[in-house]
C-alpha positions, 0 to 999 in steps of 0.5 A: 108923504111917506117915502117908499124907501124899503128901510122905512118903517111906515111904509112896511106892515105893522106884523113886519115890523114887530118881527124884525123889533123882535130881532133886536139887533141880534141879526145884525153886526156881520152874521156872528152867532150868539155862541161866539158871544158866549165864548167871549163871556168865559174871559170876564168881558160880558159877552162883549169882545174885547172892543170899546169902552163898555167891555172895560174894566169898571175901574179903568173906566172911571179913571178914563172918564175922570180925565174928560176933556182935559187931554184934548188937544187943540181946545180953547181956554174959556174966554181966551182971544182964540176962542173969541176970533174963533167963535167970530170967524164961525159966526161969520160963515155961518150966518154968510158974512152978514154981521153987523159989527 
């Protein structure tokens, strides 16, 4: 049964939902308008702000990317006793202490 929450889709007429599909996003994210958008295009970001990973530099995005996980902190080394006793302390919560050691 479908739920008569009004953000469900399948409970709204299909003319409905192919106009606010249409919108595509464009309504959303605070009200800004697509010349503010525009102004943002002048400085080299695509339209994008100065925010979040998309809008950076291609170059600076590979160089970041490269680095993957090696900079993380608090991971674990493959196989090393941390990550056994954590995987085994996680097992044991998850599956509600029922193990069968």
């Amino acid at each position: 049964m479908a739920s008569n929450n009004p953000g469900n889709f399948a409970n709204r007429p299909k003319d409905e939902v192919r106009e606010i599909a249409s919108k595509g996003g464009k309504a959303s994210h605070g009200g800004g308008s697509t010349e503010a958008a525009n102004d943002n295009s002048s400085s080299g970001n695509s339209g994008t702000g100065n925010q979040g990973f998309a809008s950076m530099d291609p170059e600076k995005q590979r160089e970041i990317a490269s680095k993957g996980g090696k900079a993380s902190s608090g991971s674990f080394e493959p196989g090393s006793e941390r990550a056994r006793e954590a995987g085994r302390k996680g097992g044991l919560a998850s599956h509600g202490g029922n193990s069968e050691e």
